[in-house]
Structure formats: C-alpha cells, structure tokens
C-alpha positions as CSV (number, residue, x, y, z in Angstrom):
1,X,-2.2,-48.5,46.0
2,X,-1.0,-46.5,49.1
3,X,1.9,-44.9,46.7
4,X,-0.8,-44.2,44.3
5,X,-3.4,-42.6,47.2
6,X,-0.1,-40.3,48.4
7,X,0.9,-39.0,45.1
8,X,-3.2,-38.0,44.7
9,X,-2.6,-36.6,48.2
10,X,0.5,-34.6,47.2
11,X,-0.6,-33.7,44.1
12,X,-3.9,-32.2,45.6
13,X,-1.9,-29.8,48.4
14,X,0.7,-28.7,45.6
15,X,-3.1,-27.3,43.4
16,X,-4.2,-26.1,47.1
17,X,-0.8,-23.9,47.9
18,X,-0.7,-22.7,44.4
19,X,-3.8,-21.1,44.0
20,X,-3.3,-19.7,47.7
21,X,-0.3,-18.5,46.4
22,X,-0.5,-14.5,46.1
23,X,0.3,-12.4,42.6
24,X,3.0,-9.4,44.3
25,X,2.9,-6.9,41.3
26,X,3.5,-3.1,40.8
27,X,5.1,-0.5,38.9
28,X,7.7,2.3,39.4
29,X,7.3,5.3,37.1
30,X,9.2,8.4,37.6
31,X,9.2,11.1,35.1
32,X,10.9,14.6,34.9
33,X,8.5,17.3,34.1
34,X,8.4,21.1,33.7
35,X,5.1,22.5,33.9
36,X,4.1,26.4,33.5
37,X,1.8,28.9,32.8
38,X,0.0,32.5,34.2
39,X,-3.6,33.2,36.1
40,X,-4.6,36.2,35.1
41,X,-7.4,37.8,37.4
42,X,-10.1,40.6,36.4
43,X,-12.6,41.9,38.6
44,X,-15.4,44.4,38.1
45,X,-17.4,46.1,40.7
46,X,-21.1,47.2,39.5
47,X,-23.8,49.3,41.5
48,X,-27.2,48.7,41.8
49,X,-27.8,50.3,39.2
50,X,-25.3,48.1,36.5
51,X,-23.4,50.7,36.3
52,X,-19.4,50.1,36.3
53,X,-18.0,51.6,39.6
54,X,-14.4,50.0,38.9
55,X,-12.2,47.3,37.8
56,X,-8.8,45.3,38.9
57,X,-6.5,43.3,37.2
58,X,-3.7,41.1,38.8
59,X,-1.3,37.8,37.4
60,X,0.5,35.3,39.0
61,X,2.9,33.5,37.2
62,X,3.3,29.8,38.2
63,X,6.6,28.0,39.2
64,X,8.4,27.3,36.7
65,X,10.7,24.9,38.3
66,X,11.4,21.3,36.7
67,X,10.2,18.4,39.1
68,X,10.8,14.5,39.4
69,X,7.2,13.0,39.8
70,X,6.2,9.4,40.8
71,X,2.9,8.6,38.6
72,X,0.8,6.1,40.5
73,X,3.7,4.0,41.2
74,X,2.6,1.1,43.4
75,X,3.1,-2.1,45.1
76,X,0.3,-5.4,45.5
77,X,-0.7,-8.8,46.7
78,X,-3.7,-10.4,44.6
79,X,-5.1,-14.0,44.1
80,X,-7.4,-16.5,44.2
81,X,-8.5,-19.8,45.3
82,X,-11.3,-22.7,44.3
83,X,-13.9,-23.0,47.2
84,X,-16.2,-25.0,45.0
85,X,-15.4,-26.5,41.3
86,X,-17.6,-23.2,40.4
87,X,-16.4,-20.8,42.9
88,X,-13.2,-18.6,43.6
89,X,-12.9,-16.6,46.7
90,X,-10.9,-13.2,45.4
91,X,-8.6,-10.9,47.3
92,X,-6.3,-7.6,46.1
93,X,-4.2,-5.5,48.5
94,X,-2.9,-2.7,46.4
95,X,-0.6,0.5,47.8
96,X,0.7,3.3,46.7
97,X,4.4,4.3,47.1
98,X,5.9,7.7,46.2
99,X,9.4,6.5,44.6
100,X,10.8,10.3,44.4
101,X,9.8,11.4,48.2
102,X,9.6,10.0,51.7
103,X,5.7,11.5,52.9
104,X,2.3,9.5,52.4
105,X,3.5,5.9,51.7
106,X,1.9,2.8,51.0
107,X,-1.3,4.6,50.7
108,X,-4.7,2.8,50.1
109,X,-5.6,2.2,46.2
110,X,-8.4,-1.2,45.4
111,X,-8.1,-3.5,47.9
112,X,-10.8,-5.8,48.3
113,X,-12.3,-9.4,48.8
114,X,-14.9,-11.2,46.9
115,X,-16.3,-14.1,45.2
116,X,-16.2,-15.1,41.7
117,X,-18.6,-18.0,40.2
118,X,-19.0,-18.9,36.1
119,X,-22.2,-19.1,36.0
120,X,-23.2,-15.8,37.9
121,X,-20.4,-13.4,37.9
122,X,-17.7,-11.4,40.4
123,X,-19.2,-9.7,43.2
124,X,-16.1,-7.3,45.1
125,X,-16.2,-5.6,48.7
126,X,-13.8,-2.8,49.8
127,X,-12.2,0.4,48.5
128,X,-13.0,0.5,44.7
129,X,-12.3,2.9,41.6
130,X,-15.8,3.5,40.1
131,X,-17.4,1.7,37.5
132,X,-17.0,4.8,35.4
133,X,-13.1,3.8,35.0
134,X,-14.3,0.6,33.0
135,X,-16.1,3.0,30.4
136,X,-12.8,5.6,29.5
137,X,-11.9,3.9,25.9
138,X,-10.4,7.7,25.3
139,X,-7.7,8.8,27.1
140,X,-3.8,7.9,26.1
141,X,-2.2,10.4,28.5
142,X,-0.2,9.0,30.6
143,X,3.0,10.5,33.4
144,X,3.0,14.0,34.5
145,X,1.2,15.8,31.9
146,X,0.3,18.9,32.5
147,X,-3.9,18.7,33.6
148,X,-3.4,15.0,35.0
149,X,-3.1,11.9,33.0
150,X,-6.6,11.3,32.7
151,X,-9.8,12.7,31.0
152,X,-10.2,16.6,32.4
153,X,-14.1,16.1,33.5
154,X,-14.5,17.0,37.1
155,X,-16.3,13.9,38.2
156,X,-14.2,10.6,37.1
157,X,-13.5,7.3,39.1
158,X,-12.7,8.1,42.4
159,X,-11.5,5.5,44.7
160,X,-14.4,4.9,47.6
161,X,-14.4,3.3,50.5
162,X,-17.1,0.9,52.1
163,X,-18.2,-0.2,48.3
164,X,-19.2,-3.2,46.3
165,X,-19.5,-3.7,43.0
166,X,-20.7,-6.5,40.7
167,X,-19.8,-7.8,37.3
168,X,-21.4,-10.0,35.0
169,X,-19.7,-12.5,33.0
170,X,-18.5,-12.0,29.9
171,X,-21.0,-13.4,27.2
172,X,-19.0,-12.5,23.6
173,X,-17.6,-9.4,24.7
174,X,-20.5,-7.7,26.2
175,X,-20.4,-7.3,30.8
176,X,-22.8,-6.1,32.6
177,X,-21.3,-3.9,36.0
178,X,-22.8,-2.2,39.1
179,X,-21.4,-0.6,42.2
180,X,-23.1,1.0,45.9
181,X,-21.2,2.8,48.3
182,X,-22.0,2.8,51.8
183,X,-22.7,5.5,54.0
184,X,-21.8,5.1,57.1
185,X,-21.7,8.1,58.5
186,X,-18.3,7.8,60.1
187,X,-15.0,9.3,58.9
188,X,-14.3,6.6,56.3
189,X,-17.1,7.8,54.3
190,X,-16.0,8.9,51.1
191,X,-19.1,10.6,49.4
192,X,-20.5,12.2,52.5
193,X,-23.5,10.2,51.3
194,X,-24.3,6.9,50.1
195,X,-23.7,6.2,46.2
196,X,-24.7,4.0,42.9
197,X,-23.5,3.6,39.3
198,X,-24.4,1.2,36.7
199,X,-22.5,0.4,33.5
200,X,-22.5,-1.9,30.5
201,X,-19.4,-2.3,27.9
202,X,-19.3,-4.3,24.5
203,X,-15.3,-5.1,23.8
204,X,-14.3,-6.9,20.2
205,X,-11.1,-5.9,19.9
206,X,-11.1,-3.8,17.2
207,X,-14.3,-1.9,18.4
208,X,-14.8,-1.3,22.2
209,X,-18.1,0.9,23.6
210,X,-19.7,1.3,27.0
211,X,-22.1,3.3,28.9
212,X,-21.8,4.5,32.3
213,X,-24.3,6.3,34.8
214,X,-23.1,7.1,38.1
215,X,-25.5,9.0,41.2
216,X,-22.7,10.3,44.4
217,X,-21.7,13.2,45.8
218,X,-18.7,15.5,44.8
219,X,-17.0,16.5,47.8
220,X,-14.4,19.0,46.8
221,X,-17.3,21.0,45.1
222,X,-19.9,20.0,47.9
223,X,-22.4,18.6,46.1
224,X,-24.8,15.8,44.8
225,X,-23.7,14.9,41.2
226,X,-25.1,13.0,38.4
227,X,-22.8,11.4,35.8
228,X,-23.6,9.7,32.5
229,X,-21.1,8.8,30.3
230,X,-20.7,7.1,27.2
231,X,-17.1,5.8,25.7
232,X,-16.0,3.9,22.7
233,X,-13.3,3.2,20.7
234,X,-11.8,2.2,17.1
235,X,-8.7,0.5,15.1
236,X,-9.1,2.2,11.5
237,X,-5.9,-0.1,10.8
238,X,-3.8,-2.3,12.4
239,X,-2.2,0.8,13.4
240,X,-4.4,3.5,14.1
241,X,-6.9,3.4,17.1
242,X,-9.3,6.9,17.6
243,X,-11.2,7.1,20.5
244,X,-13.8,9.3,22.2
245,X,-16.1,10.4,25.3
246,X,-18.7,12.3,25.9
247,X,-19.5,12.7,29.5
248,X,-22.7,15.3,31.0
249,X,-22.5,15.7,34.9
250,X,-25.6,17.4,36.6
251,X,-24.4,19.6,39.7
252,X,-28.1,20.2,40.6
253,X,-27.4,23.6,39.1
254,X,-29.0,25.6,36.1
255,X,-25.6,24.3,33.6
256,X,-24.8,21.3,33.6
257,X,-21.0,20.1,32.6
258,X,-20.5,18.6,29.6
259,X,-16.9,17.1,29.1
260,X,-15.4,15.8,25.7
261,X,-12.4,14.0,24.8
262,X,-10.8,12.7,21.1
263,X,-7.8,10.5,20.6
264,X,-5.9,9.3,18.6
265,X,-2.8,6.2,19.1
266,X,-0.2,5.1,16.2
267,X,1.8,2.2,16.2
268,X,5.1,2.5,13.9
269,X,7.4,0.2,12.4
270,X,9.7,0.9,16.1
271,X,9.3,0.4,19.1
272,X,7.6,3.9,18.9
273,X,3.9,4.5,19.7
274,X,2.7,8.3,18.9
275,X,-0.4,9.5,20.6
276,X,-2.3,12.9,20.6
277,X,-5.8,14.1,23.1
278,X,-7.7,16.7,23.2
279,X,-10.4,17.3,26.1
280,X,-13.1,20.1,26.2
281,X,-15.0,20.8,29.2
282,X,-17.7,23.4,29.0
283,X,-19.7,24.6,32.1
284,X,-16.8,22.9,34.1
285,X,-18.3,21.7,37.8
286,X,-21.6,23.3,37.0
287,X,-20.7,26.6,37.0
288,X,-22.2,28.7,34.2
289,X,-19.5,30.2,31.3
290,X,-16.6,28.2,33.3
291,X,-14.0,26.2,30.6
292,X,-11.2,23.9,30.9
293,X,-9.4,22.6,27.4
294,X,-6.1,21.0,26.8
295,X,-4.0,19.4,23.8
296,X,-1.5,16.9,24.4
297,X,0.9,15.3,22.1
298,X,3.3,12.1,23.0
299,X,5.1,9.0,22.6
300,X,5.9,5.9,24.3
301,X,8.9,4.0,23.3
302,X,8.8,0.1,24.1
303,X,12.4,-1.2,25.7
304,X,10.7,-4.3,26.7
305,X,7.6,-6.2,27.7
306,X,8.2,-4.5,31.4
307,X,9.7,-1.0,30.3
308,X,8.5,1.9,28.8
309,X,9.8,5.2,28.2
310,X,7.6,8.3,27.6
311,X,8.0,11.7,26.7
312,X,4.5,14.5,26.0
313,X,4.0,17.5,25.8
314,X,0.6,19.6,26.4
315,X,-1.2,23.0,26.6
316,X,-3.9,23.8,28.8
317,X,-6.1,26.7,29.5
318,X,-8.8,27.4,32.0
319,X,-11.2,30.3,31.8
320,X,-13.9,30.7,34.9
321,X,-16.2,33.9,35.6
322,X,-18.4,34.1,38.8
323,X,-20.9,36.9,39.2
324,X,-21.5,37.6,42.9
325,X,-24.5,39.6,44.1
326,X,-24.5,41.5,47.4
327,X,-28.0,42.6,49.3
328,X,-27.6,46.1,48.4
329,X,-27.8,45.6,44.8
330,X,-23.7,45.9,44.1
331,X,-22.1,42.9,42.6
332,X,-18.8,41.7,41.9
333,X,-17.7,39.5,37.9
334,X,-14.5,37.5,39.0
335,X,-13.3,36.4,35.7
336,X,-10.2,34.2,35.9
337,X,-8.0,32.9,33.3
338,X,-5.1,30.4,32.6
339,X,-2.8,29.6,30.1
340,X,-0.2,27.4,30.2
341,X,2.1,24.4,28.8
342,X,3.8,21.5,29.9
343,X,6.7,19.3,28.8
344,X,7.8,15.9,30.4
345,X,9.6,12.6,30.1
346,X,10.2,9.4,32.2
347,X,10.4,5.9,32.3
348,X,8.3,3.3,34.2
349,X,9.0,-0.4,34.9
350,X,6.3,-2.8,35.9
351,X,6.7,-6.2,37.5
C-alpha cells in the first residue's frame, strides 16, 4: 500500500514539473538583400490667383548597396500549467535578437500571462500584436522584401503594451476575439490613448475568413484611426491556395485609405513552394491622391521540417501629392514619386 501511495505521489510531481516545464523556442533568419529605387520630387508654386509662378524638380537615388538582414529572428520561454482540472494558468516571454548586428537586442515582442479554461475561453494580459494579425489570410511575403513582409496598409498589428485580449473557444472552426489597451498615461503607452478591436474568424482548412474592426490611434501619423478589415482565403486544389484582403482605415479625414491585397501559393512536386502578392493602397494614411502598390514574386524551398530557404523578388512604387495653402492666398503641390525593385535571398531555421 505505502509503495502503491509513493508511486501515486511520484507520479503526480513528475505531471506537476512537466507542465511547469517551459517551451524555449525561436528562429534565426538572415537573408541577403539588394534593394533600390529613385524619389523623384516636383514642386509648383501658385499665386492667389492660381496662376503658375514656378516649378522645381529634384531626385534622389537610393543606396544601392546589398545588405544582410535579420527578419524577426527571436528567442522565447512559453507554457502552461493545470490550476483546476478546467483551468491553465498561461505565460510567453518572447525577444527579439538581431543575428547580423550587435545594437537593440532581446527587444520586447508578446509576452504575456493569462488564463485559459474549456468551457469559457483564453483571456491574455501584457504586450500583444492586435487582433487584426489573426484576420491576414493574404499575405505570403516573407524576409527582406522590398515594402516589408507584410500587407502594405498603414495601420496593421502593432505590438501594444498594457493590453488584454480575449478569445473564445473554438466551436467547429469558428472563435470569437477581442482586445483593450490601456492608457495610462505614462511612457509605456503605446497608442497615446486607450484602444479596442473586435474580431471573428471561421477556419476549415480549405476555406479560412475573418473580420476585424479595430478603434486606436496611429502614432507615426498622429492620429485617431479606425480600421475594418475583412480576410479570407482558398485551396482551389491541393495545391493552389488564393487569398485576399480588403482593409478601409478612417484617418478622421475627408479620404479614407482603402488597402488591397491578392495572393496566390503553389505547392510543386519538390520541395519548392512558388508564391506571388500584389497590394494596392489608395488614399494611403488618409491623405487624398496618395498611392503605394507593389508586386512580389518568390519561392521557398523546404530542406527540412526546421529549414527553409527563400529567395523573392518585388517592385514597388509610391506616388504622394500634398497641396499646401499659405494666408496670402499662394500655395505650394508637393508631388512625390518612387519607383523601385528589390531582390533577396536567405535562409531561416526555427527550433
């Protein structure tokens, strides 16, 4: 009997220390990429009147210099462990690590504590990627690419600090998600204000959608924004998967931005995976006859379950006019534009 009670004994500490046991995971990914391209500048001066009273022009070429990035390389802790038979308490400490430099290291990404139960879902508290991030069935970039490897509309998942966000179980593919972030008013704030988004996604498999709506503030552009987005994609074949987002972002201004992206993945008989994107942003940030647009072309080639190489190619352009009006009646048409292409190829390892 008293062998019998201290094997139960055991047996419970060894399920105890295992589930207290962290997860250290992460991901090195450098890749080798030569990115260029020209602004060209034209400015006209009017009088009062309308009338033309003289133009400018000037271009600056951009460096055209190869360079060896780290793409969100990173280092983390996560786990879990029963408090009740229906409970979990939660935890993730997540960095990132530059692998190609010694500056900003070990740098905040999620990190956060919560609580998950069956019945009622995952609650999460700390610094969190948006909700929007759970709705982007779309883009396939990945590395250095030329525009950043993500969707090119100006608002999309930032990381914020002082947040909590909740997710509802999944009931046959189909989770409820929601998300505040705190103002504190203190120099963690990320927003400048506080923040909300709600969300919803139906995944099968071969057909994933969802819907996102977030309310924050943009702080680069200085200014209370309101994003709704809606995502899906869809395996034509066992092959083929298309995918596409349509994103409209109110900047409290008279045009608001309204961002598109189409994509396209094909798996081949290799270890080769071919993807194309193409993303469209009209009225980019809010600002009236301002576009960014970009076309990207790539592959991924599979050594292993852990490595992956990549190589991609893109074009991108930018096109932005600003009309400034003076109190005399003058005014100034800024138009900018940009043009430029992008090649790159690396190889990343996750563990």
């Amino acid at each position: 009997m008293k062998k019998l009670l201290l094997a139960t004994a055991v047996a419970a500490l060894s399920v105890s220390a295992a589930n207290a046991a962290p997860t250290v995971y992460g991901k090195a990914f450098l890749t080798l990429d030569l990115n260029t391209g020209d602004t060209d500048t034209k400015i006209t001066n009017y009088a009062a009147d309308g009338s033309v009273t003289g133009t400018s022009n000037s271009s600056v070429d951009a460096d055209d210099r190869s360079q060896l990035n780290s793409n969100s390389s990173r280092i983390g802790l996560k786990g879990s462990e029963a408090l009740t038979a229906n409970t979990d308490i939660l935890y993730q400490l997540e960095y990132g690590i530059d692998v190609d430099a010694d500056g900003d290291q070990f740098y905040s990404r999620d990190t956060y504590l919560g609580l998950e139960n069956a019945e009622y879902g995952t609650v999460v508290a700390g610094r969190l990627t948006a909700i929007d991030d759970y709705v982007n069935y779309a883009n396939v970039t990945q590395g250095g690419v030329l525009g950043g490897d993500n969707v090119l509309a100006s608002f999309d998942a930032p990381r914020i600090n002082n947040s909590f966000a909740y997710f509802t179980p999944e009931n046959n593919g189909l989770q409820f998600m929601a998300m505040y972030a705190m103002d504190e008013n203190n120099s963690t704030d990320t927003l400048d204000r506080d923040g909300f988004g709600l969300g919803a996604k139906y995944e099968t498999g071969p057909m994933n959608v969802g819907a996102s709506y977030i309310q924050a503030r943009d702080v680069k552009a200085a200014r209370d924004v309101k994003a709704a987005r809606v995502s899906g994609n869809y395996a034509i074949s066992p092959a083929v998967t298309l995918g596409a987002l349509y994103q409209n972002t109110d900047y409290d201004t008279d045009d608001n931005e309204n961002a598109i992206t189409i994509s396209g993945e094909m798996a081949t008989a290799t270890p080769w995976t071919a993807y194309a994107q193409g993303d469209f942003v009209n009225n980019y940030a809010g600002f009236e006859d301002s576009e960014a647009y970009r076309a990207v072309v790539g592959g991924k080639y599979a050594f292993n379950a852990a490595t992956t190489g990549h190589i991609y190619g893109a074009y991108a352009g930018a096109e932005d006019e600003t009309l400034t009006t003076y109190v005399d009646g003058t005014s100034d048409r800024e138009e900018v534009d940009f043009d430029g292409f992008g090649i790159g190829a690396g190889i990343e390892y996750k563990f």
